[in-house]
MARDREN-571532 format. One record per residue (C-alpha): residue number from 1; residue in one letter; x negated, z negated, y. Coordinates in nm, 4 decimals, always signed. Layout:
BEGIN
NUM	A	X	Z	Y .
...
This chain:
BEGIN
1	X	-11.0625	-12.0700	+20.0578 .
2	X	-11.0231	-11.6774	+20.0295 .
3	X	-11.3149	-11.5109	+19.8373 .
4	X	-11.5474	-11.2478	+19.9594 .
5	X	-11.6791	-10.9658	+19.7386 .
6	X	-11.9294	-10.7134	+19.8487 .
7	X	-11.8833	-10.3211	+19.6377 .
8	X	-12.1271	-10.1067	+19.6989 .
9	X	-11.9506	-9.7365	+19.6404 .
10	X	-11.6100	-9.9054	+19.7888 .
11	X	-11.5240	-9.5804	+19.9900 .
12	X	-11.3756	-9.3947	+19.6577 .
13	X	-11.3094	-9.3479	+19.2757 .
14	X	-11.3819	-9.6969	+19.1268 .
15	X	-11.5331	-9.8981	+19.3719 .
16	X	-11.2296	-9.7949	+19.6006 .
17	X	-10.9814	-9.9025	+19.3124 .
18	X	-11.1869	-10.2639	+19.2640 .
19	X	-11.1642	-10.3272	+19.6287 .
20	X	-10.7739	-10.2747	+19.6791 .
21	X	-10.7771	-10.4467	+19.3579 .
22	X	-10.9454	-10.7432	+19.4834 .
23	X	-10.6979	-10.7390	+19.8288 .
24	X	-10.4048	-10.6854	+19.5775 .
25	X	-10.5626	-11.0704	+19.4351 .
26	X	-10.6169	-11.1879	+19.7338 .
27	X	-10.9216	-11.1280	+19.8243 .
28	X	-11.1133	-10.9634	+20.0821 .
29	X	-11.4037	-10.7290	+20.0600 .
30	X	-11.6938	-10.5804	+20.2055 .
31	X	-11.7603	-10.2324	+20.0830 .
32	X	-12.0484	-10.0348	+20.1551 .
33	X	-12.0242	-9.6136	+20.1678 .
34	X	-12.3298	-9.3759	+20.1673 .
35	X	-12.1747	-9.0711	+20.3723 .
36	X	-11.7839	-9.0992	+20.3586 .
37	X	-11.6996	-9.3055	+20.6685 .
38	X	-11.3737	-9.1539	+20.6993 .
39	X	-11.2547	-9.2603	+20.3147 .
40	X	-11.4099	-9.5748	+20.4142 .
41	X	-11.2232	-9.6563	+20.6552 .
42	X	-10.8990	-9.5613	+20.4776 .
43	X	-10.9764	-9.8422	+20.2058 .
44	X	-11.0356	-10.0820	+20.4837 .
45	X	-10.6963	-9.9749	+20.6183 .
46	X	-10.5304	-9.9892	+20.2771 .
47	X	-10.6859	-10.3253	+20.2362 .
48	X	-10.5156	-10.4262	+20.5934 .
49	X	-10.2187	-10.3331	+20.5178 .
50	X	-10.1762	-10.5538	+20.2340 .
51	X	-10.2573	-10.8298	+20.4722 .
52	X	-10.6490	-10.9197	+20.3309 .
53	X	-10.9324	-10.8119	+20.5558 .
54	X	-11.1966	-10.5763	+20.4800 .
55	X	-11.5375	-10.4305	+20.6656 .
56	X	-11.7191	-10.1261	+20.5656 .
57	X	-12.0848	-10.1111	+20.6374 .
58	X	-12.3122	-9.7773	+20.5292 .
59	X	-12.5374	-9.8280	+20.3142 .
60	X	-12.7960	-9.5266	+20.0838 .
61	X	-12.8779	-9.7468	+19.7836 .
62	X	-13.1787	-9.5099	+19.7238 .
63	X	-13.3318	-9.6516	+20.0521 .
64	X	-13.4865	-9.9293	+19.9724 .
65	X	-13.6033	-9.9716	+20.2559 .
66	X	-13.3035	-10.0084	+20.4586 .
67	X	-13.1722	-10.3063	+20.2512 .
68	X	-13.3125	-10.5593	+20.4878 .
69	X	-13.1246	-10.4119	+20.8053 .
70	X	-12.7884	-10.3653	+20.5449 .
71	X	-12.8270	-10.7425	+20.4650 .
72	X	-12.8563	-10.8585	+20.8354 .
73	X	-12.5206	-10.6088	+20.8588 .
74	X	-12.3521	-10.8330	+20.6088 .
75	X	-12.4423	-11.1545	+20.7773 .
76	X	-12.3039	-11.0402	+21.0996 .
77	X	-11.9779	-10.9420	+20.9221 .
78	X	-11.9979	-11.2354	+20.7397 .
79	X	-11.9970	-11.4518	+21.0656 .
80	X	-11.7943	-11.2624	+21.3135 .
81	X	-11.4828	-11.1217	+21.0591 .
82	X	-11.4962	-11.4728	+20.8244 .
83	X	-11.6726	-11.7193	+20.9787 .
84	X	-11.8983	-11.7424	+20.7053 .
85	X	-12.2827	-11.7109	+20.6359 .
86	X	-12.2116	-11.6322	+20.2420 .
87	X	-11.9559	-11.3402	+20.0301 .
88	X	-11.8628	-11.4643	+19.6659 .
89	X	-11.9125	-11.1913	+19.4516 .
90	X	-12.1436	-10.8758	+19.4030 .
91	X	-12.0011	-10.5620	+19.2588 .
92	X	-12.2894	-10.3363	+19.2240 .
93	X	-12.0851	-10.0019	+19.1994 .
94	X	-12.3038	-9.7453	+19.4164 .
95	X	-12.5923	-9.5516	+19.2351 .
96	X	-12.7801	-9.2104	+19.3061 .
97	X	-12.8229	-8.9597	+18.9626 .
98	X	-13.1748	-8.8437	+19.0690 .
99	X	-13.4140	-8.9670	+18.7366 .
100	X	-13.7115	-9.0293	+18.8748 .
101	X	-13.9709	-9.3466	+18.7770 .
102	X	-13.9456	-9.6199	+19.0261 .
103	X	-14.2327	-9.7148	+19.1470 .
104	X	-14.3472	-10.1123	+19.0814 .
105	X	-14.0192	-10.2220	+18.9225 .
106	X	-14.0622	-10.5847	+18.9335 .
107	X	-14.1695	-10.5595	+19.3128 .
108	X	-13.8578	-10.3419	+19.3107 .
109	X	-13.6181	-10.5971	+19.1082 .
110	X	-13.7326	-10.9237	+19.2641 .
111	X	-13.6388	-10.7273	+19.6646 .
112	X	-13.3539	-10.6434	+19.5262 .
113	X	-13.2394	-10.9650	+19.3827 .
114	X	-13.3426	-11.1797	+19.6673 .
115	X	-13.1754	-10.8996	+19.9136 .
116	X	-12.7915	-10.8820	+19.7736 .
117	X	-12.8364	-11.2575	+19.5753 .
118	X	-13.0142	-11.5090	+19.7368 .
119	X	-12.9681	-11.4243	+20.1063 .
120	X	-12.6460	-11.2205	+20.1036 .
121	X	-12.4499	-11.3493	+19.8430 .
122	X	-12.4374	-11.7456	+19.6665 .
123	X	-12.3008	-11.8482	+19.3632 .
């Protein structure tokens, strides 16, 4: 069975490089982008052409908030582009450079984990 890895910062530098990687393996890929749909897209193209299939879904990793919605995005492409209801791997690429203290971090961790982990992704 092909495997499925999510990257989150897949639309350039080196999430972009891990997900042709991955293709270039065998494998396909969800990536996620913040603002560059159009670079997105390319990688999902690029990924395409080497005959592996790729979605790209937005996603601000500094919204925590919006990481219920992104998972229920996965899901969807999980079913309707694979078939699936699980991805394979998690490449946590994506990160904002604001330092600022989060607020509860084990409320914080725990969402987190159960978001991208538990309900997204299996092991």
């Amino acid at each position: 069975m092909t495997t499925i890895s999510i990257i989150t910062g897949g639309s350039r530098g080196l999430g972009r490089n891990t997900a042709i990687n991955i293709a270039r393996h065998g494998g396909d890929v969800i990536l996620t982008y913040r603002s560059g749909v159009e670079g997105a897209n390319a990688v999902v193209a690029e990924i395409e052409s080497i005959g592996r299939k790729a979605v790209a879904l937005p996603l601000d990793v500094s919204e925590i908030d919006a990481i219920p919605a992104f998972v229920e995005s996965v899901r969807s492409a999980l079913k309707s582009k694979w078939g699936r209801d699980q991805c394979d791997h998690l490449v946590n690429n994506a990160g904002h450079g604001e330092m600022v203290p989060l607020p509860r971090p084990q409320k914080l961790n725990s969402t987190c984990y159960s978001m991208f982990m538990s309900k997204a992704c299996s092991s």
